[in-house]
DRENVO-613114 format. One record per residue: residue number from 0; x negated, y negated, z of N, C-alpha, C, CB in turn. Coordinates in Angstrom, 1 decimal, decimal comma, padded with zeros to 4 digits. Glycine has a CB too. Example, Ala and Ser with C-alpha at 12.3 -4.5 7.8 and 13.67 -1.06 7.14 Angstrom:
<loros>
 lomi    n.x    n.y    n.z   ca.x   ca.y   ca.z    c.x    c.y    c.z   cb.x   cb.y   cb.z
    0 -013,2  005,7  007,8 -012,3  004,5  007,8 -013,2  003,3  007,8 -011,3  004,5  009,0
    1 -012,8  002,2  007,1 -013,7  001,1  007,1 -012,9  000,0  007,9 -014,1  000,6  005,7
</loros>
This chain:
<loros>
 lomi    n.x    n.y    n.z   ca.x   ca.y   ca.z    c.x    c.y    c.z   cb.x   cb.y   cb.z
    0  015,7 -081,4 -038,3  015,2 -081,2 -036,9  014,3 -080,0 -037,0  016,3 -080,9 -035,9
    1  013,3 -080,1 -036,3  012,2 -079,4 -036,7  012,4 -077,9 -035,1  010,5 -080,7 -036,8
    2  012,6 -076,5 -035,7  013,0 -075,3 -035,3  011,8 -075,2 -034,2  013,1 -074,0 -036,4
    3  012,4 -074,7 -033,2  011,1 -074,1 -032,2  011,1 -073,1 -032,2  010,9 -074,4 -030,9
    4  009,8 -072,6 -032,1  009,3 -071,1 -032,1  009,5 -070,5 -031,3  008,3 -070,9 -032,2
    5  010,7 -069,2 -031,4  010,7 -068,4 -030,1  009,2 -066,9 -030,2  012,6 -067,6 -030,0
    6  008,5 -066,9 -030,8  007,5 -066,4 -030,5  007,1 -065,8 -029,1  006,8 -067,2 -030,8
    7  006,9 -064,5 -028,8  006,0 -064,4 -026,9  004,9 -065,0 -027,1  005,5 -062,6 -026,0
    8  004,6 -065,5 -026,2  002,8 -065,7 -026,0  002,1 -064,5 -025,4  002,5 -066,9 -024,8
    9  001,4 -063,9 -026,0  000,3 -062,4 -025,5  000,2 -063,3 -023,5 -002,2 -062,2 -027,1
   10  000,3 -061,9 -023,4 -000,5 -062,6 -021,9 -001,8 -062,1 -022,3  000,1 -061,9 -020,0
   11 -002,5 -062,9 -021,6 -003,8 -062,8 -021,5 -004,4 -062,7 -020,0 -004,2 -063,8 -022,1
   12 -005,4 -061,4 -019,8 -005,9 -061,5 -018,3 -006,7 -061,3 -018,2 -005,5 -060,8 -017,4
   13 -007,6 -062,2 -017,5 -009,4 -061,7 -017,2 -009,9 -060,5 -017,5 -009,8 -061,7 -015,7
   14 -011,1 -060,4 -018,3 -011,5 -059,5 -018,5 -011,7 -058,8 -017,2 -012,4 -059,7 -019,3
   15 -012,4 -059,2 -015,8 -012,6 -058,4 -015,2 -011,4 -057,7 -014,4 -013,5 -058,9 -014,6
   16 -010,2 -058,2 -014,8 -008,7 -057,6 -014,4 -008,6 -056,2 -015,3 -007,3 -058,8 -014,8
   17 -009,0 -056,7 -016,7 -009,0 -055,3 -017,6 -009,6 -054,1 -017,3 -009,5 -055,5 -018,8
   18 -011,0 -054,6 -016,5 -011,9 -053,6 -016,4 -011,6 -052,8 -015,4 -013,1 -054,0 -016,4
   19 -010,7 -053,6 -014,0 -010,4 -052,9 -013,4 -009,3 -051,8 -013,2 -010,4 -053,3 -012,9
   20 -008,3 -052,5 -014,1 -007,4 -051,7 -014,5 -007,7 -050,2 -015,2 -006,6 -052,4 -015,2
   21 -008,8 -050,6 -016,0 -009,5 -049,6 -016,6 -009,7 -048,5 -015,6 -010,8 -050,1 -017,2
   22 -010,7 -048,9 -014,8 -011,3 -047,8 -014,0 -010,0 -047,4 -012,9 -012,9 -048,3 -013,2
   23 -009,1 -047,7 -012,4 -008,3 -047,7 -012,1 -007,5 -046,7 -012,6 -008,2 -048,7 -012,2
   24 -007,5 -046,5 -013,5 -006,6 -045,3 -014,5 -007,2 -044,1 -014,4 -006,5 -045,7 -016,1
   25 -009,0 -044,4 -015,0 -010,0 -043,4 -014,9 -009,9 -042,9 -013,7 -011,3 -043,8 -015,1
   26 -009,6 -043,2 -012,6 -009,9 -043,3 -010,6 -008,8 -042,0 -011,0 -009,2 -045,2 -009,1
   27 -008,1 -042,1 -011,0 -006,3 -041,6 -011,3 -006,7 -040,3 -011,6 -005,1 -042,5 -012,9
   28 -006,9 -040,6 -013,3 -007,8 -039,3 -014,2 -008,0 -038,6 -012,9 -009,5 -039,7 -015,3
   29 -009,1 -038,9 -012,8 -010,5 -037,9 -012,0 -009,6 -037,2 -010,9 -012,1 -039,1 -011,0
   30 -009,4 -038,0 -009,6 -007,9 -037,4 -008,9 -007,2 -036,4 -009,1 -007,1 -038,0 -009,1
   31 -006,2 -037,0 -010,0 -005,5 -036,2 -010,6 -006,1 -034,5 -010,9 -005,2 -037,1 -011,7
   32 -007,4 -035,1 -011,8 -007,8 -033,6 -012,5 -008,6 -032,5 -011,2 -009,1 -034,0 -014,0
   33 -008,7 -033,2 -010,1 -009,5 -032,2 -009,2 -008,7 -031,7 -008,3 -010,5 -032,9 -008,5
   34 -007,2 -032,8 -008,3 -006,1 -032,0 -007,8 -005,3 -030,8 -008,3 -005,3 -032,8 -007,7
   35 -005,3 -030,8 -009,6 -005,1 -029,5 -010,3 -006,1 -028,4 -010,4 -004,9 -029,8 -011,4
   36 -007,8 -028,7 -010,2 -008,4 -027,9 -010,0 -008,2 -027,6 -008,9 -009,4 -027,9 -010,2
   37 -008,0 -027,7 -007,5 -007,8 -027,1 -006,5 -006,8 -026,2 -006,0 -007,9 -027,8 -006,0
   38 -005,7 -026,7 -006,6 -004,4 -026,1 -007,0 -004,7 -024,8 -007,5 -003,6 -027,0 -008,0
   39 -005,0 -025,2 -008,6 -005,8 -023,6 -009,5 -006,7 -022,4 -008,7 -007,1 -024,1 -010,8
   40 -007,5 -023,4 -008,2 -008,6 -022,8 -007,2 -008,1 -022,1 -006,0 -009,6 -023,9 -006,5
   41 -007,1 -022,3 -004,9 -005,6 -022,0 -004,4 -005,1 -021,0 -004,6 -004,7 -022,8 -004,8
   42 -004,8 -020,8 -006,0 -004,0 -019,9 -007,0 -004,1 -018,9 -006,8 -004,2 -019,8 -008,0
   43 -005,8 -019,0 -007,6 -006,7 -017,7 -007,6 -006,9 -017,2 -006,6 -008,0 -017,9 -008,0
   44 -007,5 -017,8 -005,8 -008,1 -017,3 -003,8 -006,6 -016,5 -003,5 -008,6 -019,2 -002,2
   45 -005,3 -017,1 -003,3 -004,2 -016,4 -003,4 -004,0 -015,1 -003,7 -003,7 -017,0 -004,1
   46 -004,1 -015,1 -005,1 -004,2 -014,1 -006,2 -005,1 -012,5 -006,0 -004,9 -015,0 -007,6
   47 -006,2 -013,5 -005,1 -007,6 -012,1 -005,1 -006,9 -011,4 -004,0 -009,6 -012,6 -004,7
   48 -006,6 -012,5 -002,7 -006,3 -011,8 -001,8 -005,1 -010,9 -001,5 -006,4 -012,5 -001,2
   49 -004,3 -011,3 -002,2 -002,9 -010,4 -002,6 -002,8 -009,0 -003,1 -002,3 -010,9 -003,6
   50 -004,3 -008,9 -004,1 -004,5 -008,0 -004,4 -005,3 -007,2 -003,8 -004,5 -008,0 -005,3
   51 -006,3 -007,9 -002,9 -007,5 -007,0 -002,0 -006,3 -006,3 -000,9 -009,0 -008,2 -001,0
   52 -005,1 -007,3 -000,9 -004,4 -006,8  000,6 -003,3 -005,7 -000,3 -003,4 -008,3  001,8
   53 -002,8 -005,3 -001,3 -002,4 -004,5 -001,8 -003,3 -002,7 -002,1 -002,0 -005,3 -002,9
   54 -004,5 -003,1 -002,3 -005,4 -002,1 -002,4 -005,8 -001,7 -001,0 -006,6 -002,6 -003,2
   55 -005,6 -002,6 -000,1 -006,2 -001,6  001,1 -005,0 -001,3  001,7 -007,2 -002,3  002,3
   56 -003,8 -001,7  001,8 -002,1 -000,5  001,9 -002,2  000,4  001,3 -000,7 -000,8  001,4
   57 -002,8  000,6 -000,2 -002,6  001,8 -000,8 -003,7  002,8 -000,2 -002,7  001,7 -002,3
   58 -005,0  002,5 -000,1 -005,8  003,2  001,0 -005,4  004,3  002,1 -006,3  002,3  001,6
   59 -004,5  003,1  002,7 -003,7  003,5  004,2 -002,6  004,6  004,0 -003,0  002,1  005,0
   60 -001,7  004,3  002,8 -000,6  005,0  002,5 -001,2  006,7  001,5  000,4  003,7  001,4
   61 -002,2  006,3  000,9 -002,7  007,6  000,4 -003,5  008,4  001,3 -003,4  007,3 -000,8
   62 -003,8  007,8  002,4 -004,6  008,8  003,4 -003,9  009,3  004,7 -005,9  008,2  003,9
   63 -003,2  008,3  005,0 -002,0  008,5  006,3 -001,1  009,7  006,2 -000,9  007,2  006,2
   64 -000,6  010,4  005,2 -000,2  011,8  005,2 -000,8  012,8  005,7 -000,2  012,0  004,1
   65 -002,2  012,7  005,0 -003,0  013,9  005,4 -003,7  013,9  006,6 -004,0  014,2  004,3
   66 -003,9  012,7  007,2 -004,3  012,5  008,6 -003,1  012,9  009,5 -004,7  011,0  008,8
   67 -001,8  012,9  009,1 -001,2  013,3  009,9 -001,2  014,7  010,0 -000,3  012,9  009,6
   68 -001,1  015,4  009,0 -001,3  017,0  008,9 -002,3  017,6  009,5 -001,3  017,5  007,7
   69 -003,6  016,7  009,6 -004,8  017,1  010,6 -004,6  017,3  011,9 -005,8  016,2  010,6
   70 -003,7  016,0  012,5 -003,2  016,2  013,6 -002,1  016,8  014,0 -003,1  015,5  013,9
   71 -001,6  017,6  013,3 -000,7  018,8  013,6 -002,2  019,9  013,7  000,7  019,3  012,1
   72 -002,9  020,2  013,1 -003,7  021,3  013,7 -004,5  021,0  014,2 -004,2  022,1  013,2
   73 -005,2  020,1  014,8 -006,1  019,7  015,3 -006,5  018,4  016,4 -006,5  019,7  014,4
   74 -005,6  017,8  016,4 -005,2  017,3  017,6 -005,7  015,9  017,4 -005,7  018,1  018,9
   75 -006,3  015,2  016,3 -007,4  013,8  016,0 -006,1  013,0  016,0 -008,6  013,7  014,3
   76 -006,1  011,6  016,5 -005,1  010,7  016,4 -005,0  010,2  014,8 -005,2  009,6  017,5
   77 -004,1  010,1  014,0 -004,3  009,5  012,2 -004,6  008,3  012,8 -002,8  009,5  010,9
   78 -004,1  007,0  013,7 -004,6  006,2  013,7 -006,5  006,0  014,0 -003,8  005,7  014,4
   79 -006,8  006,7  014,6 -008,1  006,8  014,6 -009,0  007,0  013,6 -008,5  007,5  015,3
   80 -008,7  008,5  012,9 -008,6  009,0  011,3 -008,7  008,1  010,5 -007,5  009,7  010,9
   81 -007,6  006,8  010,6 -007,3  005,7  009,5 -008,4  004,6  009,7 -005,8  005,0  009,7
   82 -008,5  004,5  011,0 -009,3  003,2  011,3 -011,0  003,3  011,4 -008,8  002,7  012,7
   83 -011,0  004,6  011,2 -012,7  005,2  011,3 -012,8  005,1  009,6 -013,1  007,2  012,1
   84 -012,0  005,6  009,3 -012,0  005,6  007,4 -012,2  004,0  006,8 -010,1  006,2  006,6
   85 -011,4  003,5  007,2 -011,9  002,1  006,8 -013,5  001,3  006,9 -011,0  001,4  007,6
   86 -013,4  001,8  008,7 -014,5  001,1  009,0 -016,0  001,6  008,3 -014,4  001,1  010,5
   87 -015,8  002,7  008,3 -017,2  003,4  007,9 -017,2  003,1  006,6 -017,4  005,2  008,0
   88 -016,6  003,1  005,6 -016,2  003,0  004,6 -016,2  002,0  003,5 -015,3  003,3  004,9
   89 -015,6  000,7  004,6 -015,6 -000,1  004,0 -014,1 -000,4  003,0 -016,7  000,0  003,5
   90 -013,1  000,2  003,2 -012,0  000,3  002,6 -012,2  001,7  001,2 -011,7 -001,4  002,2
   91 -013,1  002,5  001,6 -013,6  003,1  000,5 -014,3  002,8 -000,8 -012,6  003,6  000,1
   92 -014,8  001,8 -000,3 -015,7  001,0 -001,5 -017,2  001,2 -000,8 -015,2 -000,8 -001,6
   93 -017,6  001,7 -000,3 -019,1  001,7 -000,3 -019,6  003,1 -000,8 -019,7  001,4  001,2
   94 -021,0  002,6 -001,1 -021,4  003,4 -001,9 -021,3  004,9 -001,5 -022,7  003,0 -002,2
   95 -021,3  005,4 -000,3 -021,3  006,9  000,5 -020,1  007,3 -000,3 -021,1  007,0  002,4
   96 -018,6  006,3  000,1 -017,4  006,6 -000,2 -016,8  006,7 -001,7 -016,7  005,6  000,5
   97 -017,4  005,7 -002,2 -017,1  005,9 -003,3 -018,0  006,7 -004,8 -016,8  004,8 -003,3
   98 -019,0  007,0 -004,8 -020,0  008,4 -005,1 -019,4  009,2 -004,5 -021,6  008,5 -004,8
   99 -019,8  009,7 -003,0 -019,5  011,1 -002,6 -018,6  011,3 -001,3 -020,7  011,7 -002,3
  100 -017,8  010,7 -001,4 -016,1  010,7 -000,9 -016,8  011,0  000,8 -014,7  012,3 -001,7
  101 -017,4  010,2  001,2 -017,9  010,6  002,7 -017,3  009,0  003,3 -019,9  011,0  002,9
  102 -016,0  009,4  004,0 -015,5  008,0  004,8 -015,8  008,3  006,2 -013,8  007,7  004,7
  103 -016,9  008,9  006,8 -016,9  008,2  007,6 -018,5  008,3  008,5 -015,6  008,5  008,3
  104 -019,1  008,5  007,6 -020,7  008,3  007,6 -021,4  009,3  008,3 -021,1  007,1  008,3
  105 -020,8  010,8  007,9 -021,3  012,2  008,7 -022,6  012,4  007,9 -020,1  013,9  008,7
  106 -023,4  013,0  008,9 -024,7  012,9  008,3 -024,9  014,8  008,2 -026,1  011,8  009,5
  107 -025,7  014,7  007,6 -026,0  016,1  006,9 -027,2  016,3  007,1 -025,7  016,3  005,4
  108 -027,9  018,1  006,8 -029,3  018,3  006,9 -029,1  019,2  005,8 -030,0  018,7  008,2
  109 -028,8  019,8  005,0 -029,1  020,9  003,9 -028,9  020,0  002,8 -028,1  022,4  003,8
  110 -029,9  019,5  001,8 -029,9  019,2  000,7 -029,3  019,3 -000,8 -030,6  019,5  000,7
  111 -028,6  020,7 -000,4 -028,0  020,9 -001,5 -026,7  020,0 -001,5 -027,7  022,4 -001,6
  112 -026,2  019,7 -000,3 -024,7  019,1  000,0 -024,9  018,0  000,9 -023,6  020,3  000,7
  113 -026,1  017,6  000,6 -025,7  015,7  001,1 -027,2  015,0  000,4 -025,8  015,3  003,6
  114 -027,5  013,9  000,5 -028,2  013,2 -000,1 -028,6  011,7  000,9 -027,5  013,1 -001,4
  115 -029,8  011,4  000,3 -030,6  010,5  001,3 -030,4  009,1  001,5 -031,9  010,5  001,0
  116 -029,2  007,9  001,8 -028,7  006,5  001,8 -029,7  005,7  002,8 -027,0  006,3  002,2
  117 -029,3  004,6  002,5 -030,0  003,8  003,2 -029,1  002,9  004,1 -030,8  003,1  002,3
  118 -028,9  003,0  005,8 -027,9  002,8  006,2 -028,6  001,7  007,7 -027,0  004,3  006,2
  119 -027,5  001,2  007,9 -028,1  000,1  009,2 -027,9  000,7  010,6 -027,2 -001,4  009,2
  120 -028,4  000,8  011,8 -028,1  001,3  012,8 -028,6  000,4  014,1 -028,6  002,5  012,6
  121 -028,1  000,8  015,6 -028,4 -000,3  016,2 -029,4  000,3  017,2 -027,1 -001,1  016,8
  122 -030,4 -000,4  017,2 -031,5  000,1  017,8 -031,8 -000,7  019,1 -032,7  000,0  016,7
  123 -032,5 -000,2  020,2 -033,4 -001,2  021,2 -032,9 -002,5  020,8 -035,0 -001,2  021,1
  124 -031,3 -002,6  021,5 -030,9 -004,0  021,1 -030,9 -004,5  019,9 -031,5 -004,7  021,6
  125 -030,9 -004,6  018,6 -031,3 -004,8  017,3 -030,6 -003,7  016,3 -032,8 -004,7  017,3
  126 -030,3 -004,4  015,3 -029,8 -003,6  013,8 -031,6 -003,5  013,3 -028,5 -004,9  012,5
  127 -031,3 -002,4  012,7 -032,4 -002,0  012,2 -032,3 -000,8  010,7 -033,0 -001,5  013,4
  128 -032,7 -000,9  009,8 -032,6 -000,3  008,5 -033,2  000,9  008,5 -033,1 -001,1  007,6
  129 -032,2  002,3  008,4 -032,9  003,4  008,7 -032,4  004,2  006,9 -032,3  004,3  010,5
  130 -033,8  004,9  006,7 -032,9  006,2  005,7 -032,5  007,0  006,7 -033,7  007,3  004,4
  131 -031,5  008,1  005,9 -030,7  008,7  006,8 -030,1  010,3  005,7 -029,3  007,3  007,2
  132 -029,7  011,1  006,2 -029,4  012,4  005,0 -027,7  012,1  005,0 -030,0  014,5  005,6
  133 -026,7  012,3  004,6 -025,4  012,2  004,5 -024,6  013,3  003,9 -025,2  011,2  004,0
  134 -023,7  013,5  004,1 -022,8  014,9  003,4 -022,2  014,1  002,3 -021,4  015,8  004,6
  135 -022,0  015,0  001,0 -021,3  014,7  000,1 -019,6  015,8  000,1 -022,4  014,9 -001,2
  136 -018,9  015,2 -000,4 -018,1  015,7 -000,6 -016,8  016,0 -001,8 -018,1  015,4  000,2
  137 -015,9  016,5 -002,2 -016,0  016,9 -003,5 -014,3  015,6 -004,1 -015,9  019,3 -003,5
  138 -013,7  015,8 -002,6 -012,9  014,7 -002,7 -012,5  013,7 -001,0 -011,4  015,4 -003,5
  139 -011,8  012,9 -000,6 -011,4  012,2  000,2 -010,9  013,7  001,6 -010,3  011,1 -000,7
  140 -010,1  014,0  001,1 -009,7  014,7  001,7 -010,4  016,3  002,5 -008,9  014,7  000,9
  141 -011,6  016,4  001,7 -012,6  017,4  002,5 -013,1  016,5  003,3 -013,7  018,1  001,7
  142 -013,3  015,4  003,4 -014,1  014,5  004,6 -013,2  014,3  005,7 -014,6  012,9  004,1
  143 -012,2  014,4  005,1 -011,2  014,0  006,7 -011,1  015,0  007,5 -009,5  013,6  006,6
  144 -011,0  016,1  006,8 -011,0  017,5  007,3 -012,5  017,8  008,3 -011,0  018,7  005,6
  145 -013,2  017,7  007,3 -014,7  017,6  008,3 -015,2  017,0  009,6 -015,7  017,1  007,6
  146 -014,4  015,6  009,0 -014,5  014,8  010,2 -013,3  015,3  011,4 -014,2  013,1  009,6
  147 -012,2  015,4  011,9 -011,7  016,2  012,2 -012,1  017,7  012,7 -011,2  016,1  011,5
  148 -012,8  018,3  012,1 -013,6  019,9  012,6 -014,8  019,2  013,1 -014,1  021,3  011,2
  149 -015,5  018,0  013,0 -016,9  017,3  014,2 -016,2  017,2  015,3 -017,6  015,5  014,0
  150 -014,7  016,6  015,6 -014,6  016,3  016,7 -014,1  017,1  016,9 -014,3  015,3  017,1
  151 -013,3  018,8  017,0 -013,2  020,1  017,4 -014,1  020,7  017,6 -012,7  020,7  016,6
  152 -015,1  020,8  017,2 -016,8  021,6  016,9 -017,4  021,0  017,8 -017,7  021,4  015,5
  153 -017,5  019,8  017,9 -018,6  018,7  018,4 -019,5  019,1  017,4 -019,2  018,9  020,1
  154 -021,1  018,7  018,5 -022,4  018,9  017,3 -023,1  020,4  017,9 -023,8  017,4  017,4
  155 -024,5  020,7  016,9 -025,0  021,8  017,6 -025,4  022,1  019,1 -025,9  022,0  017,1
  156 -025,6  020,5  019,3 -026,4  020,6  021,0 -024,8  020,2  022,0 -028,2  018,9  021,4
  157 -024,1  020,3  021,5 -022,8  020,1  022,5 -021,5  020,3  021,8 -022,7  018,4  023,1
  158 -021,0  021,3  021,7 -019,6  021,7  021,4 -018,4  020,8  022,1 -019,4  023,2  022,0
  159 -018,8  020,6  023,6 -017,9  019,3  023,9 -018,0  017,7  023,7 -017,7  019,4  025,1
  160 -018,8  017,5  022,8 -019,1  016,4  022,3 -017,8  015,1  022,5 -019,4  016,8  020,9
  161 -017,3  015,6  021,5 -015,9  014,9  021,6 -014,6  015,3  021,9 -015,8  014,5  020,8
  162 -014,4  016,1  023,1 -013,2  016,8  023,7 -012,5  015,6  024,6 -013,7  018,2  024,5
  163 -013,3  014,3  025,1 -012,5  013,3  025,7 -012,0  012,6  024,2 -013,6  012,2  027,0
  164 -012,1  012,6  022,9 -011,6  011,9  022,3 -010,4  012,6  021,9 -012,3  011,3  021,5
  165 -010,2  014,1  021,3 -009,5  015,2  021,2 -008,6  014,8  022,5 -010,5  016,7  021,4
  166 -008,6  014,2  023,9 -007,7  014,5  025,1 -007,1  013,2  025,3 -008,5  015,1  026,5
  167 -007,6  012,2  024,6 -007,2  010,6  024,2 -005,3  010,6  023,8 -008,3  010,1  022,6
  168 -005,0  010,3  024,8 -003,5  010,1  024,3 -003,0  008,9  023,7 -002,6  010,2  025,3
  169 -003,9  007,7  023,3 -003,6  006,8  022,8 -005,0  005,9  022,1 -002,8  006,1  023,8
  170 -005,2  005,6  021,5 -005,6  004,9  020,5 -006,8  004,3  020,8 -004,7  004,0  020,1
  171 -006,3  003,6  022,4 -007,3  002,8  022,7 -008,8  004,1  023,3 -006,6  001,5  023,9
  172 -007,5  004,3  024,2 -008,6  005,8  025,1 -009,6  006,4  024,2 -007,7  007,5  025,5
  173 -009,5  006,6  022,7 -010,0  007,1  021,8 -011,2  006,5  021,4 -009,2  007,3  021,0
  174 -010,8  005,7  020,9 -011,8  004,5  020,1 -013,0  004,2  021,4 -010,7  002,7  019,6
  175 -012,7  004,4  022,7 -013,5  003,9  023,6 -014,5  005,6  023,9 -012,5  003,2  025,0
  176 -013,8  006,6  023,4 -014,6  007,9  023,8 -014,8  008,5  022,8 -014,2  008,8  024,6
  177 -015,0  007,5  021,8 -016,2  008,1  020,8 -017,4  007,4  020,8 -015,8  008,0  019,3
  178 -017,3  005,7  021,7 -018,2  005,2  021,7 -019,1  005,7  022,8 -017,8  004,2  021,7
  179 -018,8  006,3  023,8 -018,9  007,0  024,9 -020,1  008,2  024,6 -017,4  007,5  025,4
  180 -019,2  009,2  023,8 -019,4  010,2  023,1 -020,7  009,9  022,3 -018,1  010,5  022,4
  181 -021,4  009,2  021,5 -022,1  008,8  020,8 -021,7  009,1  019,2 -023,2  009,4  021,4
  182 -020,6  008,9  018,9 -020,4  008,9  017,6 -020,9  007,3  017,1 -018,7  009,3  017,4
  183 -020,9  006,2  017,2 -022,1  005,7  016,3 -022,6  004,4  017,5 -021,5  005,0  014,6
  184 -023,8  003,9  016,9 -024,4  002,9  017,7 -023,8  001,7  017,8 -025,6  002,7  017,4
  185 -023,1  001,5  016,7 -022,8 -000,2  017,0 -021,9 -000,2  018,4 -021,7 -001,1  015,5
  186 -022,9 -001,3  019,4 -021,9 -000,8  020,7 -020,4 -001,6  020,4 -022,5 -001,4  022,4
  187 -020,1 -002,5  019,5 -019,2 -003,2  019,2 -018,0 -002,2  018,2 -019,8 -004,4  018,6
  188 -018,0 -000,8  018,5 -017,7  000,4  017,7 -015,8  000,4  017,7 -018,6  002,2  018,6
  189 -015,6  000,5  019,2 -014,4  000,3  020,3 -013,4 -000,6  019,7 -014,9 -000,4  021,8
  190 -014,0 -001,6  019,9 -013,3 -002,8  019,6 -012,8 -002,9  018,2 -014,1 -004,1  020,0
  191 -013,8 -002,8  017,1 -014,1 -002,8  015,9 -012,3 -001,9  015,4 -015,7 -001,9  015,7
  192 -012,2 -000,8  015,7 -011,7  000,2  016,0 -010,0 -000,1  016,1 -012,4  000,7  017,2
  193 -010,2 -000,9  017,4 -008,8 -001,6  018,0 -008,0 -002,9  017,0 -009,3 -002,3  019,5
  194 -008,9 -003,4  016,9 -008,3 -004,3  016,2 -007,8 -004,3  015,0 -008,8 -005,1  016,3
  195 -008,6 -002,9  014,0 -007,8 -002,4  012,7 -006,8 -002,1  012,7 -008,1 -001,5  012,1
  196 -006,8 -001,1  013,9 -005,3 -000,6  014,3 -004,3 -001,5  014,4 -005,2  000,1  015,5
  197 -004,3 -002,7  015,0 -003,3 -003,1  016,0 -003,3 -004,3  014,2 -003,9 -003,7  018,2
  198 -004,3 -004,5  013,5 -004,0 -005,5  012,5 -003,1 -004,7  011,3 -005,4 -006,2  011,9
  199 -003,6 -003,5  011,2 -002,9 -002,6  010,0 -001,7 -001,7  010,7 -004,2 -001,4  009,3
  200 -001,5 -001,5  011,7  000,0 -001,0  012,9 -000,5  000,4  012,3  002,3 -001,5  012,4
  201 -001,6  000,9  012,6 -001,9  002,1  012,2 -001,6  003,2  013,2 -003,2  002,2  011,7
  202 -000,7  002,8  014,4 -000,5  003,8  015,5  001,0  004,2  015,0 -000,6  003,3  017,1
  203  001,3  003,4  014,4  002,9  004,3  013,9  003,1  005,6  013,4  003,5  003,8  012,7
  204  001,4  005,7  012,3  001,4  007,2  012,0  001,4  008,4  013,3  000,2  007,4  011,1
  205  001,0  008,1  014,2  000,6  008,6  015,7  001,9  009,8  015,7  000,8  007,0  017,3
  206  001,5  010,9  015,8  003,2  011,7  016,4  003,2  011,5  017,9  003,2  013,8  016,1
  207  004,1  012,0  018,4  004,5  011,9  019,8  004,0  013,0  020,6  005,8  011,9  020,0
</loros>
């Protein structure tokens, strides 16, 4: 008796079944691999921001001391102190701040002790690109001080310059009477001001 073959038979499937299965897989691939780039991409953006938001606490924590001690003699709210530092500043990363420790964009006229930037200002309605002279200074901490003795001092043509910001019992009162006061042009100065505070809780440093 003649054995029968238990042999499989290959399946066999349309080539154009193969081809789709092919690309099909490739589809997958590609997918797949852009899903892990993005993931990665995620990561990173994660990663930067974690550390931009670590560097600007330490900003706040290394200057928030001495702003406080200003305001034992001098009466400047640290939250204001904190939030003008930033803003002028840039987190201490612009070029004023970081060359010549000037956080908060006091302008100077003797040569020996400030130097000539190029800075934006708001003009007849309009930003407009002005040079400008600026104070240098030797660390962080002489600028706070200075800044602080501007608004004690005021300027040459008005000693009471800024004595409504000096009489500011809170944060906001402040930020609104310097804009008042003519400490800088952006009329959006106030607000600017408020919302660092209230995003960074910089009125905690505030004494009572």
């Amino acid at each position: 008796m003649a054995r029968k073959s238990h042999r499989r038979r290959k399946l066999k499937l349309p080539r154009v079944i193969w081809i789709f299965l092919l690309l099909f897989i490739a589809a997958i691939g590609v997918v797949g691999g852009q899903i892990l780039s993005q993931r990665a991409q995620i990561a990173d953006e994660a990663r930067a921001q974690s550390e931009a938001t670590a560097k600007q606490e330490a900003f706040i924590s290394r200057l928030a001391p001495y702003a406080q001690e200003l305001q034992q003699v001098y009466g400047v709210l640290p939250s204001i102190t904190l939030a003008q530092a930033i803003l002028e500043s840039d987190w201490g990363t612009s070029t004023l701040a970081a060359n010549y420790h000037n956080l908060f964009g006091i302008k100077g006229t003797d040569p020996a002790t400030s130097r000539i930037m190029t800075t934006k200002e708001y003009q007849n309605d309009q930003w407009v690109t002005v040079h400008a002279r600026f104070r240098v200074y030797a660390s962080d901490q002489e600028s706070m001080k200075d800044h602080a003795l501007l608004l004690v001092n005021g300027t040459d043509w008005n000693a009471k310059q800024y004595a409504a910001v000096l009489a500011a019992k809170d944060y906001v009162t402040a930020a609104k009477a310097l804009q008042t006061a003519g400490y800088a042009t952006d009329p959006d100065y106030p607000s600017k001001l408020i919302a660092l505070i209230q995003q960074w809780h910089l009125a905690q440093y505030d004494g009572n």
